[in-house]
matplotlib code that plots the C-alpha trace (Angstrom):
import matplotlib.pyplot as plt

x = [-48.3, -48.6, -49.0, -47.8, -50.2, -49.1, -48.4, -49.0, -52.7, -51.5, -48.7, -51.7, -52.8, -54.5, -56.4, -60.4, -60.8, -65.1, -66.9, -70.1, -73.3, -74.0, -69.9, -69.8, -70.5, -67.6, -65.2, -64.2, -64.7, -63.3, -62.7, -61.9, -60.4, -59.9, -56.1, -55.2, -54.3, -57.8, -57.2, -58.8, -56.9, -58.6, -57.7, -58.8, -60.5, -58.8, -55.2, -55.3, -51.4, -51.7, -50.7, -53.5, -54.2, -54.5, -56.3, -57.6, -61.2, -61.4, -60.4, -62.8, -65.9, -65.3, -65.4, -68.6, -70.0, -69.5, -71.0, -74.3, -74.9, -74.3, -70.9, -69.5, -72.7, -71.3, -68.7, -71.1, -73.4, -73.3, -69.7, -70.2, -73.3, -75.3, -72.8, -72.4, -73.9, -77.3, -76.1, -73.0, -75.5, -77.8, -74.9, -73.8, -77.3, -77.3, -73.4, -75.8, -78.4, -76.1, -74.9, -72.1]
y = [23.3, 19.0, 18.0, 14.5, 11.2, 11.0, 14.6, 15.8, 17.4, 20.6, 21.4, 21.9, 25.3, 27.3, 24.0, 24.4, 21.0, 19.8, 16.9, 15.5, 16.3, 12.4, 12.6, 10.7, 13.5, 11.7, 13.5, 10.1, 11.7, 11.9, 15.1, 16.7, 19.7, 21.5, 21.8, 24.9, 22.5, 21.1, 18.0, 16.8, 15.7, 13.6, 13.1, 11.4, 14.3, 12.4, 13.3, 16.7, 16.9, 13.8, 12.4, 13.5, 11.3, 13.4, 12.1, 14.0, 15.2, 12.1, 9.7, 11.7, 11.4, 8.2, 7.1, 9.0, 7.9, 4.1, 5.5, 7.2, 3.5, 1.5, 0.1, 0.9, -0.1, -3.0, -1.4, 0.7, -2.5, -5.6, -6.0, -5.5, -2.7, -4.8, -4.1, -0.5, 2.0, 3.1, 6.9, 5.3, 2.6, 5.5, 7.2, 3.7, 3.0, 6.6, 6.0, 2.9, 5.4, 8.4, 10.1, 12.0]
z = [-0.7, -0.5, 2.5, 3.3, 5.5, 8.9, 9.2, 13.1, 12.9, 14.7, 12.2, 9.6, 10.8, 9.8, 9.5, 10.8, 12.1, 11.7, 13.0, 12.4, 14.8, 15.4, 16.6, 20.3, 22.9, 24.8, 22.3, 20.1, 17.4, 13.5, 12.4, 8.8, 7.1, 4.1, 2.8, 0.7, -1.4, -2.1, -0.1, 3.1, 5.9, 8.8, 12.8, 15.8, 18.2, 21.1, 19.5, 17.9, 18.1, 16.3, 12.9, 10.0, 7.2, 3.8, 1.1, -2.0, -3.1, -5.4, -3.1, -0.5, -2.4, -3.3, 0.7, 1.0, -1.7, -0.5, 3.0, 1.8, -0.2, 2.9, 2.1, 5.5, 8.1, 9.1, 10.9, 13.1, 13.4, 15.3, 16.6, 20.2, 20.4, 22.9, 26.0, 25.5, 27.6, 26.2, 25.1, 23.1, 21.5, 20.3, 18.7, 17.6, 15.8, 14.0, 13.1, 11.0, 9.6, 9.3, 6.1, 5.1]

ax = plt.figure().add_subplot(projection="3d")
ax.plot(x, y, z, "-o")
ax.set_aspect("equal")
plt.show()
């Protein structure tokens, strides 16, 4: 079964939906699953119900490939870290160190 981007997250059961242990204990969180297909499909924690973006396992390693070699830390550095509270900057400075 192909599953299509922008697919509502719930309407991918029997999906098991995963998120990262350096996730925001807040619940803003990205979360990823495994497709029968062999795909992954990706959500926002805050919208379960949701639409799900699907990519495939190339187009998955590639992202995580660019992550683990630092492509990527800009977007968790800088921008805005000093005025957040100090439990959101910690998760915000390990986003920086953090592999996938």
């Amino acid at each position: 079964m192909r599953f299509n981007n922008g697919i509502p997250a719930d309407e991918l059961a029997p999906a098991r939906w995963r998120k990262s242990t350096a996730s925001n204990p807040n619940g803003s969180c990205v979360e990823v699953a495994e497709l029968p297909d062999g795909g992954v499909a990706v959500r926002n924690s805050r919208h379960p119900s949701g639409p799900a973006l699907v990519y495939t396992r190339a187009e998955i390693a590639a992202f995580v490939t660019g992550a683990k070699a630092g492509e990527f830390d800009d977007l968790c550095m800088g921008g805005g870290i000093e005025s957040l509270s100090r439990s959101r900057r910690m998760v915000s400075q390990r986003c920086a160190r953090a592999v996938i």
